[in-house]
C-alpha positions as CSV (number, residue, x, y, z in Angstrom):
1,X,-15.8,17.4,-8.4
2,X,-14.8,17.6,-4.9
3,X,-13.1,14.2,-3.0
4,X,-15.2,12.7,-0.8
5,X,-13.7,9.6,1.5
6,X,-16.0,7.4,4.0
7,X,-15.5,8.2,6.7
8,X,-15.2,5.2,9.5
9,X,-16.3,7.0,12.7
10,X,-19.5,8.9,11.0
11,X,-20.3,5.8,9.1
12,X,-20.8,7.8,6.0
13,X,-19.3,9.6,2.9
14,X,-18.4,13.1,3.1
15,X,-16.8,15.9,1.4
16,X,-13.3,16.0,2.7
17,X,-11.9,19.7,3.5
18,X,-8.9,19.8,5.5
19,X,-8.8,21.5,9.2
20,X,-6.1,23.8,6.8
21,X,-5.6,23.5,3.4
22,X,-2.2,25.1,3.4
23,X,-1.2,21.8,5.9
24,X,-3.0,18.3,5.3
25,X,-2.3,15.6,7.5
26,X,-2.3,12.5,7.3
27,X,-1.4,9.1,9.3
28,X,-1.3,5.6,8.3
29,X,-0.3,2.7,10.5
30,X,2.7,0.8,9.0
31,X,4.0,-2.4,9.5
32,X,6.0,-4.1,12.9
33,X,8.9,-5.2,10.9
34,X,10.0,-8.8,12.6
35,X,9.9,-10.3,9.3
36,X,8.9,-10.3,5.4
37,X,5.7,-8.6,5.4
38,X,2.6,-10.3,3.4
39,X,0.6,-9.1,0.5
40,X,-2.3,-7.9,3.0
41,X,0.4,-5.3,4.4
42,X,1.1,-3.9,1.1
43,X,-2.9,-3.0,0.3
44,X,-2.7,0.0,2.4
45,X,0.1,1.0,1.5
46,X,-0.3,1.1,-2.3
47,X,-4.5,2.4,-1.3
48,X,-3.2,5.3,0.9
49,X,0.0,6.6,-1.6
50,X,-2.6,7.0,-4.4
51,X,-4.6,8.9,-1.8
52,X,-1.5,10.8,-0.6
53,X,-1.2,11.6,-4.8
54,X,-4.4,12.5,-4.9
55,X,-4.1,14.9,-2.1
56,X,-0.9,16.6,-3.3
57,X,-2.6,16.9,-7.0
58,X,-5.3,18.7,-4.9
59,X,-3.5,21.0,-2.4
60,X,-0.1,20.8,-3.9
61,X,3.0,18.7,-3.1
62,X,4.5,21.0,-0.2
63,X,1.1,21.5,1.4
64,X,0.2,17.5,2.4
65,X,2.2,15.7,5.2
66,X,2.0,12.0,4.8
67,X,3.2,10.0,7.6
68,X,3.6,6.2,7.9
69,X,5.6,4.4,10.6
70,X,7.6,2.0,11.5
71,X,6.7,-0.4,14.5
72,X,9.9,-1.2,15.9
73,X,9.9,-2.4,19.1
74,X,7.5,-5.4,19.8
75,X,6.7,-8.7,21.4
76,X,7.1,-10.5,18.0
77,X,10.5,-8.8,17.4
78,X,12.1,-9.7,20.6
79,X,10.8,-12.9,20.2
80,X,12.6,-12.8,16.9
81,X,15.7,-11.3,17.8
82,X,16.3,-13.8,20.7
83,X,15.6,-17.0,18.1
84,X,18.8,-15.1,16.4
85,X,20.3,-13.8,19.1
86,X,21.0,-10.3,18.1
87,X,19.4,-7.0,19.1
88,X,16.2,-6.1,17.8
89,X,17.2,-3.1,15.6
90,X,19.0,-6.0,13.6
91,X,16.0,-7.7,13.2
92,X,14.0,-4.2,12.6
93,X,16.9,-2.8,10.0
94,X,16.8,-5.9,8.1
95,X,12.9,-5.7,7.4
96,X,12.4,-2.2,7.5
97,X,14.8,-2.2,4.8
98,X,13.2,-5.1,2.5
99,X,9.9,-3.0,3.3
100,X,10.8,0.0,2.0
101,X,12.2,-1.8,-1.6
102,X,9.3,-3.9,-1.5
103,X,6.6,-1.6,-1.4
104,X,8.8,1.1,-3.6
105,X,8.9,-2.2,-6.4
106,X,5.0,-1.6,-6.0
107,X,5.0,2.1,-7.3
108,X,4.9,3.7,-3.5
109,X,6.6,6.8,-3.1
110,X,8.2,7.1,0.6
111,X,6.2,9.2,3.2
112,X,7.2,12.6,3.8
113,X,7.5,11.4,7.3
114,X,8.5,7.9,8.8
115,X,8.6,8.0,12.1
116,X,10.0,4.6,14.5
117,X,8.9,3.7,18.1
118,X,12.3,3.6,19.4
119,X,12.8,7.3,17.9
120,X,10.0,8.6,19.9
121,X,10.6,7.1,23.8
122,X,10.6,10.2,25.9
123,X,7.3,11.6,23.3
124,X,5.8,8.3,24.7
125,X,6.7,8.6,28.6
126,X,5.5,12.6,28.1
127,X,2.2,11.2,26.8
128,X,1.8,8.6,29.7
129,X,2.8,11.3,32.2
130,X,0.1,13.8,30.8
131,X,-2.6,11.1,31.0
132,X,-1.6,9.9,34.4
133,X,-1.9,13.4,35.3
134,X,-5.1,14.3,34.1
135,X,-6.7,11.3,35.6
136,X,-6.8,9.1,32.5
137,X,-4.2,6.6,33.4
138,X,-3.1,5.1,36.7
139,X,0.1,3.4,37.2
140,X,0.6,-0.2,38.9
141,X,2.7,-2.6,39.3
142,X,5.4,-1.2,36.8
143,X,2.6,-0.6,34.3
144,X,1.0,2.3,33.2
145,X,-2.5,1.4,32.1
146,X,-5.6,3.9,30.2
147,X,-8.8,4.0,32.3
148,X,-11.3,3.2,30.0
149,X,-14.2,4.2,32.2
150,X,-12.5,7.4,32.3
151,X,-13.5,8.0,28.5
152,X,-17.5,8.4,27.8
153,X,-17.1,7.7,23.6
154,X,-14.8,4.3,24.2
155,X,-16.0,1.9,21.4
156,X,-18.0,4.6,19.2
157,X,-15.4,4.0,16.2
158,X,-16.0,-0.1,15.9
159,X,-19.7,1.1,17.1
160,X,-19.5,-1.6,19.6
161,X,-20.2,-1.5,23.8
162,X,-16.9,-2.2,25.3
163,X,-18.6,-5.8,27.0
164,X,-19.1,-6.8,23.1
165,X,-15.6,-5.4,22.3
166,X,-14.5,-7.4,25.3
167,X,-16.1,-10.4,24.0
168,X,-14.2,-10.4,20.6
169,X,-10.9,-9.4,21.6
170,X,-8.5,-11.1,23.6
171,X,-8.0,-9.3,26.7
172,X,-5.1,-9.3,29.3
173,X,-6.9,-10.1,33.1
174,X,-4.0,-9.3,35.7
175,X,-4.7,-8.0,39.3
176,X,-3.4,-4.3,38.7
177,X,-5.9,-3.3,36.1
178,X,-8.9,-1.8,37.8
179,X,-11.0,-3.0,34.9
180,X,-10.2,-5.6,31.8
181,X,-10.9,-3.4,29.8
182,X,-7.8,-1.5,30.5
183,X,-5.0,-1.2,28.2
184,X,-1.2,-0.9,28.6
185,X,0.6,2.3,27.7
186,X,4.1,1.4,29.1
187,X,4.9,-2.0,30.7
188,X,7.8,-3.4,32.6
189,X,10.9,-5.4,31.0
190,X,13.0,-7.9,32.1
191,X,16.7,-8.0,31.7
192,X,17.1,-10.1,28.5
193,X,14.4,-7.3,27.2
194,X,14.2,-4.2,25.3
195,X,13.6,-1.5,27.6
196,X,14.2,2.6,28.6
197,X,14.3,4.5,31.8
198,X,11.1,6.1,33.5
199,X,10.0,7.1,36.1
200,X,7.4,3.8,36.5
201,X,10.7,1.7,36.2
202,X,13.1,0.4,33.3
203,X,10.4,-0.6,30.3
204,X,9.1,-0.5,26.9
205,X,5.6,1.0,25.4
206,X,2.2,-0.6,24.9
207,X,1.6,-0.8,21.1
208,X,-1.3,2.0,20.8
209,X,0.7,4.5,22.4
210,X,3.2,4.6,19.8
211,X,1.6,5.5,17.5
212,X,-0.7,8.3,19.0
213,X,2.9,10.0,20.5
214,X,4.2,9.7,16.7
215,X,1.4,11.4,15.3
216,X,1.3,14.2,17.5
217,X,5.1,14.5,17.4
218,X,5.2,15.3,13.3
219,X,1.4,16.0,12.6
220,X,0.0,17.9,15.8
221,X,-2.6,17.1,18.1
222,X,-5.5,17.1,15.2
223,X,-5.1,15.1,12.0
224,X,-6.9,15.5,9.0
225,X,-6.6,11.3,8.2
226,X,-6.0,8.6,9.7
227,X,-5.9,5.3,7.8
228,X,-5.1,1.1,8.2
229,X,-6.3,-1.8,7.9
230,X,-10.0,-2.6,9.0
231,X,-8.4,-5.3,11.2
232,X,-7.0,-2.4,13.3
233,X,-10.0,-0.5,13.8
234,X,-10.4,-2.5,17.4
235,X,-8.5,-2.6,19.8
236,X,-5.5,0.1,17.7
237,X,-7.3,3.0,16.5
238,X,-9.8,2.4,19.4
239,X,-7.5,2.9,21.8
240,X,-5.6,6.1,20.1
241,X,-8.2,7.6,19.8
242,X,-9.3,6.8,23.6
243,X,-5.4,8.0,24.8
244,X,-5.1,11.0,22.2
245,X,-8.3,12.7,23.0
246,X,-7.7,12.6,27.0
247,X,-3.8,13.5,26.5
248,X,-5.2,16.7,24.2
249,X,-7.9,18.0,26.8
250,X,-10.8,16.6,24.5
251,X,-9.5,17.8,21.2
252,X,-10.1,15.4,18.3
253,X,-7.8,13.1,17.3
254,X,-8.6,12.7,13.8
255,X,-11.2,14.2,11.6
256,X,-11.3,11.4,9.2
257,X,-11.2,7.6,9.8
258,X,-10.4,5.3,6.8
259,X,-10.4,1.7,7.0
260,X,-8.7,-0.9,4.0
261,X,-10.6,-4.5,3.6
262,X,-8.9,-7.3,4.3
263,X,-7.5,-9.8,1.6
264,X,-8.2,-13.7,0.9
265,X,-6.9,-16.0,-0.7
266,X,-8.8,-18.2,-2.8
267,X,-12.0,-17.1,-0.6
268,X,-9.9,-18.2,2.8
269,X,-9.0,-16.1,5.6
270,X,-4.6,-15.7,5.1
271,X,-3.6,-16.8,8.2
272,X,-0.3,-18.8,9.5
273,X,-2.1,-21.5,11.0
274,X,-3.4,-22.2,7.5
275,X,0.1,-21.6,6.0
276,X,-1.2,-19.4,3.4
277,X,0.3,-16.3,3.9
278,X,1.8,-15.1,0.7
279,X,4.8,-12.7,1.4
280,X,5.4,-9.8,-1.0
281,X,8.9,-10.4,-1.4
282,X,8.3,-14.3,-2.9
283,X,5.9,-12.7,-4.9
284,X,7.8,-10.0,-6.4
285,X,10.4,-12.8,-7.3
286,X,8.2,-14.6,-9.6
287,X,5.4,-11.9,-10.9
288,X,6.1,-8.3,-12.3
289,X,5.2,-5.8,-9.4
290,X,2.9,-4.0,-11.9
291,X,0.9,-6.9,-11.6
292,X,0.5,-7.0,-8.0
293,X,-0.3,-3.4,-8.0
294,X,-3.3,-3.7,-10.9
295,X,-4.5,-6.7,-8.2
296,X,-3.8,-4.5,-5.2
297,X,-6.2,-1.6,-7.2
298,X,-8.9,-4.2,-8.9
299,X,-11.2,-4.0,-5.9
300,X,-12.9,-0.8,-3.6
301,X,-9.8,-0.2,-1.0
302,X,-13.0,-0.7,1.6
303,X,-13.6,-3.9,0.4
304,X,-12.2,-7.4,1.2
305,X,-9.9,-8.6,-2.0
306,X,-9.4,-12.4,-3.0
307,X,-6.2,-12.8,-4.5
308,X,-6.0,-15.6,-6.7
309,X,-3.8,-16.9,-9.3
310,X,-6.6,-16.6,-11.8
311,X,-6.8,-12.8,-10.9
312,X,-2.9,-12.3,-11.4
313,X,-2.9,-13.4,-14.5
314,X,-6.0,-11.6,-15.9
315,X,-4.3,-8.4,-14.2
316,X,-0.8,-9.5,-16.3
317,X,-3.5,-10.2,-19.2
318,X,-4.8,-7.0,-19.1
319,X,-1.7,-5.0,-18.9
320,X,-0.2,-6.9,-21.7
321,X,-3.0,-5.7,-24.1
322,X,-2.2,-2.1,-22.8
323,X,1.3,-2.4,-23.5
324,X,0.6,-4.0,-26.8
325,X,-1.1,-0.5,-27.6
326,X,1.7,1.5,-26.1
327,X,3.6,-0.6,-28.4
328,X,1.2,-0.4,-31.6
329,X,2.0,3.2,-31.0
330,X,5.6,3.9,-30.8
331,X,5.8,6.0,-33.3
332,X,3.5,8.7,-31.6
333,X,6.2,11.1,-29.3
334,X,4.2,12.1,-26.3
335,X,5.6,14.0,-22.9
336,X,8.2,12.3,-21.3
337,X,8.4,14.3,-18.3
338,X,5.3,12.6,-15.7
339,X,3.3,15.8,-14.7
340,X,3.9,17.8,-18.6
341,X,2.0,14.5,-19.6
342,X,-0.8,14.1,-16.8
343,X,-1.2,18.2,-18.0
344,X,-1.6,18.0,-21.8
345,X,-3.7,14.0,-21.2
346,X,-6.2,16.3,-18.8
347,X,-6.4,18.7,-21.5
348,X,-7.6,16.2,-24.1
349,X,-9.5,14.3,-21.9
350,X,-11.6,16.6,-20.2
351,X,-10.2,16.2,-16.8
352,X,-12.9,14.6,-15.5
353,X,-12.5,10.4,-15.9
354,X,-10.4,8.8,-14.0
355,X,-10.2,11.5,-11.4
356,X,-13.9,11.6,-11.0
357,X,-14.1,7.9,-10.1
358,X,-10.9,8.5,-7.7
359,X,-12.5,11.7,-6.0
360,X,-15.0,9.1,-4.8
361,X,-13.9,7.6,-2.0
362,X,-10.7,6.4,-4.3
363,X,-13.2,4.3,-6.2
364,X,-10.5,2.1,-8.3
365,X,-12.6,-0.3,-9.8
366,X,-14.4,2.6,-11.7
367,X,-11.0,3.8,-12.7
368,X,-10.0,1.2,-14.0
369,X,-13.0,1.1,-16.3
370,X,-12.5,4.6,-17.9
371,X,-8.7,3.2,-18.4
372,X,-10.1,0.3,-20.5
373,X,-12.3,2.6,-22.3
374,X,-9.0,4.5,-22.9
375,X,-7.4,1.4,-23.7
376,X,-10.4,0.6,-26.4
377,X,-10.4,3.7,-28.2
378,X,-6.6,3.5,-28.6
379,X,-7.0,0.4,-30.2
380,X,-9.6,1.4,-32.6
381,X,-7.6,4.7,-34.3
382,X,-3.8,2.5,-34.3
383,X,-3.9,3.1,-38.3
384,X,-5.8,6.6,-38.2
385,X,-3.8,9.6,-38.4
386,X,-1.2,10.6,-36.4
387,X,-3.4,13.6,-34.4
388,X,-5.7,10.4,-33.5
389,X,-3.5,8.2,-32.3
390,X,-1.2,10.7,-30.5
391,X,-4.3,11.7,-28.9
392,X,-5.7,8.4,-27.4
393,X,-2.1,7.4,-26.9
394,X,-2.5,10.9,-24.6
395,X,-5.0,9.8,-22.9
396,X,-4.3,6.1,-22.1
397,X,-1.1,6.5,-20.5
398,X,-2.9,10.1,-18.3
399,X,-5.6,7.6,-17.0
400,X,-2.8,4.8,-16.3
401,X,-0.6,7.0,-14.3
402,X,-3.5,8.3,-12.7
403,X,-3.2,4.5,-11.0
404,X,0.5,4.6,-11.3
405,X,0.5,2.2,-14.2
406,X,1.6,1.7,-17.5
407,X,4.8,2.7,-16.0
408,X,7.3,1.3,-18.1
409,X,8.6,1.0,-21.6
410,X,6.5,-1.0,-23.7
411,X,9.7,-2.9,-24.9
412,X,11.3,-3.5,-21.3
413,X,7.4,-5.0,-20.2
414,X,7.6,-7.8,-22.2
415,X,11.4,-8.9,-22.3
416,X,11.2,-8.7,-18.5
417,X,12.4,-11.8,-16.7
418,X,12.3,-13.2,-12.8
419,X,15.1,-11.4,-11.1
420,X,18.3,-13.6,-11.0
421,X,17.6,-14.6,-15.0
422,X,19.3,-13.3,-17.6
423,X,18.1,-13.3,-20.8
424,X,20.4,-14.2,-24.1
425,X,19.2,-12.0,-26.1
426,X,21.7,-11.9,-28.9
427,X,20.9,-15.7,-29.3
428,X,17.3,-14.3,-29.1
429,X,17.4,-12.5,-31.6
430,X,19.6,-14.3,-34.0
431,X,17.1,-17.2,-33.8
432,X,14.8,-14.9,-34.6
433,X,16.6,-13.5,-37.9
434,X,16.7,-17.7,-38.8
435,X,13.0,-18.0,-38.8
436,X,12.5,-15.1,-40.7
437,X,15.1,-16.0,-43.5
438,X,13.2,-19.9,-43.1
439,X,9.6,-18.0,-43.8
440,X,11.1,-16.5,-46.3
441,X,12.2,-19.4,-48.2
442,X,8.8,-20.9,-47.6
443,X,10.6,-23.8,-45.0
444,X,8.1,-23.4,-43.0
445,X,8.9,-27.0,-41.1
446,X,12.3,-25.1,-40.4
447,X,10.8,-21.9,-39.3
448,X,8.2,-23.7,-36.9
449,X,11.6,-25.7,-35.4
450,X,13.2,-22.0,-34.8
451,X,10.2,-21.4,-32.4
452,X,10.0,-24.4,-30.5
453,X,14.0,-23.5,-29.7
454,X,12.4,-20.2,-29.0
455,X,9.2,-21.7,-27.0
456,X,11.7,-23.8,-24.9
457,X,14.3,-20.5,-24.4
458,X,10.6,-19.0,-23.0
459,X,9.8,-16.9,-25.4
460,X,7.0,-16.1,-27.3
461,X,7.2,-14.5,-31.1
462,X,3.7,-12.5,-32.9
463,X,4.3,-11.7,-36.1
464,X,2.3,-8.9,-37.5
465,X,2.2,-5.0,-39.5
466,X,5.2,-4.4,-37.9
467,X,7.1,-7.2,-38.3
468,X,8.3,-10.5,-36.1
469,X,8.1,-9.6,-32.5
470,X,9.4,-11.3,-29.4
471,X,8.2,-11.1,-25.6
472,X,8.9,-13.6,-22.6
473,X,6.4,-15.9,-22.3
474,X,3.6,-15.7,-19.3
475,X,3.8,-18.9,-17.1
């Protein structure tokens, strides 16, 4: 089957083919790294990898260009790095940093390009120059602003007239734009500010900019993709789109427009005035980032997700029962090496289940159902014979990966701990050998002591076909 993806600006699904196969590009907004970023910043992230897998799998792994960037010079960080009173790439190394191991704790592979603002100044100040030149921009007052009236299709991504976009979206009124609508490509700093030469005075660029001059420095003036969050779909990808097109003489931007829902929590908007932003590093410090990522993949990527704590624990419920299976099965030797497995799990599966459901618009949710009906026939055939088993073990851990889960060792899953605690497990497993000897001698008032010490160490003992086994216990 061929992929299809929905596209935003068409407003429909359609078969994806690449402007040149032997080059796909493709552009996702990253984060403007002030501080810890939030769970909501890590959706697209993990939803646009597995697309960026998906691509590579397709076209091969030299012939996809994925590019995600780095915000790095912003209102909220020099608001940040005056609090501390240090220069913003302090603030920006420090979270760019903790972003990068955050979302790589998630299963994200790095981009093959990640491009920074600050990297890109005199790409930006070419940009502003081309549109100022061609009528599309007009500088004033130390400003460079876009003419909006200057571009006829203004508004036909968010499908909205630009007096109902104006109506929903805070707008900047100041005497030098000739309409309100207007939008800042470069804008004048003070002294205690960020800034660069040019030749509209010493300054800093507009946000949108950035990232149109990035994209066109590493991926060209046509992209195949360009993705984010549906919260930037107006005024951000608006206004590329608006600045790109006019800077290129009327080429398109992007070909395809994809858009991430938003998250909840508990059925509320996240939001700081609410104070219920949950950032991904606290939550990577108490759950196993497996977890987050099964929660991350549970709904469609263009649908809005609640997160819950009732749905992080069916997600660490439901990969406990699949590495229970991975366990059941230890005996069976399968591929170690990723891709020699993904090639002999497509060969018994068909090829056709878990890709399928992704080759529709990266339809998780189905995905996630052909991996339980992987996970289900495992578990019927873990006494058949060893062809069976080694077969269904096959193609369990092909679907998972497909996802990027089932990742880890079966054992490692469930001895895991919260980072910072260290697990005694010599005393572990002595205690263990104790109750085993008590059950032995039929003291069973001794052996149930052995596992309340064990309950109140955290840990959690099954005893079964193969013997007493021990995993740290699920809050």
């Amino acid at each position: 089957m061929a992929l299809h993806l929905h596209n935003s600006l068409t407003r429909r699904s359609e078969p994806f083919t690449p402007l040149d196969p032997g080059r796909v590009t493709m552009y996702l907004c990253g984060p403007t790294v002030y501080s810890y970023v939030h769970i909501g910043n890590a959706r697209p992230a993990v939803v646009f990898d597995l697309l960026a897998r998906l691509l590579r799998r397709e076209y091969g792994r030299g012939h996809v260009i994925y590019a995600r960037n780095i915000t790095d010079v912003d209102d909220k960080i020099n608001a940040a790095a005056q609090a501390a009173g240090v220069p913003i790439a302090t603030i920006t190394d420090r979270y760019a940093t903790a972003y990068r191991e955050d979302i790589a704790r998630l299963g994200v592979a790095a981009p093959d390009v990640e491009p920074c603002a600050t990297a890109h100044i005199a790409p930006i100040l070419a940009m502003c120059q081309r549109l100022i030149d061609s009528g599309h921009a007009y500088a004033a007052a130390g400003h460079v602003l876009f003419d909006v009236a200057r571009f006829a299709d203004y508004g036909r991504l968010s499908g909205r007239s630009v007096e109902d976009m104006l109506a929903g979206a805070r707008v900047e009124v100041a005497p030098y734009k000739r309409n309100p609508a207007d939008f800042v490509l470069w804008k004048p700093s003070t002294p205690e500010l960020p800034g660069w030469a040019s030749p509209w005075g010493r300054g800093r660029p507009g946000w949108h900019i950035e990232c149109s001059a990035m994209a066109e420095a590493h991926l060209g003036e046509t992209i195949d993709i360009h993705a984010g969050g549906i919260d930037l779909q107006f005024p951000h990808h608006e206004n590329e789109i608006a600045q790109s097109t006019c800077a290129h003489g009327g080429r398109t931007f992007a070909r395809c427009w994809l858009h991430n829902g938003m998250l909840t929590l508990d059925g509320r908007k996240m939001s700081k005035s609410l104070g219920n932003v949950l950032v991904l590093h606290e939550l990577l410090e108490k759950h196993p980032p497996e977890v987050l990522r099964f929660v991350l993949l549970k709904a469609h990527y263009r649908q809005p997700l609640d997160w819950s704590d009732a749905a992080v624990q069916q997600a660490r419920a439901t990969l406990d029962g699949w590495y229970g299976l991975l366990r059941d099965l230890g005996d069976v030797n399968i591929p170690t090496d990723r891709d020699q497995l993904i090639q002999e799990a497509w060969f018994v599966d068909g090829g056709s289940s878990v890709y399928a459901a992704l080759e529709q618009d990266l339809n998780t949710p189905d995905a996630l159902v052909e991996i339980a009906k992987a996970a289900f026939q495992a578990n019927r055939v873990r006494q058949g014979p060893l062809t069976t088993r080694r077969e269904q073990k096959l193609r369990l851990m092909g679907a998972a990966d497909a996802l990027g889960l089932l990742q880890q060792d079966p054992e490692a899953w469930f001895k895991q701990t919260a980072p910072g605690n260290a697990l005694d497990t010599t005393r572990i497993e002595a205690l263990i050998v104790q109750r085993d000897a008590a059950r032995a001698a039929r003291d069973f008032a001794r052996a149930d002591a052995v596992r309340g010490e064990l309950a109140a160490l955290g840990i959690a003992i099954e005893d079964g076909p193969h013997g007493t086994r021990w995993k740290v216990a699920t809050p």
